[in-house]
N, C-alpha and C positions, 0 to 999 in steps of 0.2 A: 821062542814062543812069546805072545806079546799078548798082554790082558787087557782092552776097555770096559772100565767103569762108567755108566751112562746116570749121570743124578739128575734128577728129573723133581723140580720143586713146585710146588703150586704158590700160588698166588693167594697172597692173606685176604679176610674178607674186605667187602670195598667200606672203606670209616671215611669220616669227614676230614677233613684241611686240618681244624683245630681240636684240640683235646682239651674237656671242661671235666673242673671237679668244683659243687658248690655242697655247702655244709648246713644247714638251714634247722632254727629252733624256735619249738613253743615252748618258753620257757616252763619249768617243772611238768612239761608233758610230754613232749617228746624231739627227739634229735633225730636228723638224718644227714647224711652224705652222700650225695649220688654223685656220677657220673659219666660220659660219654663223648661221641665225638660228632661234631656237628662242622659243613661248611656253609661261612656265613655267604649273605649273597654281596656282592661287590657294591663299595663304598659301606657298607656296613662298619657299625662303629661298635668298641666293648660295650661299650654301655647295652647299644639296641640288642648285642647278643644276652648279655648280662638278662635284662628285663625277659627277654623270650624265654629264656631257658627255668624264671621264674615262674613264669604267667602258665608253660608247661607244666612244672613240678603242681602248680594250685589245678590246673587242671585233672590230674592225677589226682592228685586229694585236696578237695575244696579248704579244708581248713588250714592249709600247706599255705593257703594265701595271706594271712597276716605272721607268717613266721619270721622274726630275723635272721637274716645271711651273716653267719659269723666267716666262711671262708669263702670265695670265687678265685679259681684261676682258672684263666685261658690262652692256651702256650700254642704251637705251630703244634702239628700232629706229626712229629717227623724228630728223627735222631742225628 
């Protein structure tokens, strides 16, 4: 007698190309760390992602816009 096991995997949700984590402070007021996965559009440079994914975060919260970036990484979204 012979047993098939049938594994049936789903597909992970659909995320961007790259994986971004940016760290962002008013000083003595407050800290945060977000983030996400974003695909940039072609000939895009870190920099242009860099500043969008700023101009987002101020957009979220208007005072977020004069915050300093103490961290930015932006790596390939993949293992």
């Amino acid at each position: 007698m012979s047993t098939q096991t049938e594994k049936t995997t789903t597909a992970p949700a659909s995320q961007g190309s790259h994986h971004w984590v940016m760290t962002v402070e008013l000083p003595g007021l407050a800290m945060q760390t977000l983030f996400g996965t974003c695909t940039p559009p072609q000939r895009a440079t870190r920099h242009d992602v860099f500043m969008a994914i700023k101009s987002d975060i101020a957009q979220q919260d208007p005072e977020m816009a004069r915050a300093n970036v103490l961290f930015f990484s932006l790596e390939p979204n993949q293992l």
